[in-house]
C-alpha positions as CSV (number, residue, x, y, z in Angstrom):
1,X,0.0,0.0,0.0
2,X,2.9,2.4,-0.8
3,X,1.6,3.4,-3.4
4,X,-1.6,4.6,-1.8
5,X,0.0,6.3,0.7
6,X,2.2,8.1,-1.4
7,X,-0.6,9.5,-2.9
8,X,-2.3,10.6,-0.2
9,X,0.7,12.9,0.9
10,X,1.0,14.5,-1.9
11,X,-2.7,15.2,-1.9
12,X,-2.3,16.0,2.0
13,X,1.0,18.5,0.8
14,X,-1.3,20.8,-1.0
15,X,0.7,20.2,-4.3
16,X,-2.8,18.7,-6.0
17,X,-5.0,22.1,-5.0
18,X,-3.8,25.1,-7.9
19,X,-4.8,24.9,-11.3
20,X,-1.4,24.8,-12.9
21,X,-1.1,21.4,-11.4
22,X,-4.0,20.3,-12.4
23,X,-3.8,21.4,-16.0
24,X,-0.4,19.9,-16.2
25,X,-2.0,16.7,-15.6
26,X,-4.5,16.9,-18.1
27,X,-2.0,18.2,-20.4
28,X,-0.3,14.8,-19.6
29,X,-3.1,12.7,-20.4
30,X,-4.0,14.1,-23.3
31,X,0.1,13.8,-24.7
32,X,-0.3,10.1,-23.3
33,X,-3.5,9.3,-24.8
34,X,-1.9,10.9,-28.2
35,X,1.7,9.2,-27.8
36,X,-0.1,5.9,-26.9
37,X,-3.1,5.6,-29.1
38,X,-1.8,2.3,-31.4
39,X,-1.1,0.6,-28.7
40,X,-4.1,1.3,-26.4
41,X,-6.0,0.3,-29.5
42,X,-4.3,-2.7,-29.9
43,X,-4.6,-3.7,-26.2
44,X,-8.4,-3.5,-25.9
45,X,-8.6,-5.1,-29.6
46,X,-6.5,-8.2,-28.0
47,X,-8.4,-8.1,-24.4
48,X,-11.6,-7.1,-25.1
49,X,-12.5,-7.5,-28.8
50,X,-12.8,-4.2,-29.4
51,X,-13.2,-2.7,-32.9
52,X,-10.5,-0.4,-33.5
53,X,-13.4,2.6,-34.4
54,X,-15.5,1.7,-31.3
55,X,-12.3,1.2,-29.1
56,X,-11.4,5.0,-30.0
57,X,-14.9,6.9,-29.8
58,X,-15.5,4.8,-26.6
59,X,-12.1,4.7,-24.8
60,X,-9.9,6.8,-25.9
61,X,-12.2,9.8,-27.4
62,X,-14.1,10.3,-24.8
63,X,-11.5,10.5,-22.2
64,X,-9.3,13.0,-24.5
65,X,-12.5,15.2,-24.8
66,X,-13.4,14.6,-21.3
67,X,-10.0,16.3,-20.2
68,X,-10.4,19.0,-23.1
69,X,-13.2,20.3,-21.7
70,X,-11.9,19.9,-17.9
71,X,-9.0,22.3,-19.4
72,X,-11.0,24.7,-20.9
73,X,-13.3,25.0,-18.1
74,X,-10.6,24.0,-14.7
75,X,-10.2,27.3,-13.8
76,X,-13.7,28.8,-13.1
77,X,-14.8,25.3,-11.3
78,X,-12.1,26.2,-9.0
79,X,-13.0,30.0,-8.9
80,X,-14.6,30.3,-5.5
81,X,-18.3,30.5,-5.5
82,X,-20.0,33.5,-4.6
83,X,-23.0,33.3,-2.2
């Protein structure tokens, strides 16, 4: 459980909670998701069956627009809310 617990001090450091960080990651995911896309395919063709087409619009599409949108929007779901 190392793992875990390495991750919950860095969440507990304070590191996770400004936006930079957080759009890094995105950033990350997206260059990952870009970097890695033949073989992601190729893995859930091989595991799961999965068409190459419907592997990308259902795996891999929808988490590269998923963090799109999280970038374009991060900062004013972190704004803090006025009452």
């Amino acid at each position: 459980m190392e793992g875990l617990e390495g991750l919950r001090r860095t969440f507990r450091s304070g590191r996770t909670r400004g936006v930079d960080w957080r759009k890094a990651q995105l950033l990350a995911l997206v260059k990952y998701l870009a970097e890695n896309e033949a073989q992601i395919l190729e893995a859930l063709e091989q595991d799961l069956g999965k068409h190459p087409v419907e592997a990308y619009r259902d795996e891999i599409g929808l988490v590269k627009k998923s963090a799109e949108h999280s970038l374009l929007n991060i900062k004013k779901w972190m704004a803090p809310k006025k009452e």
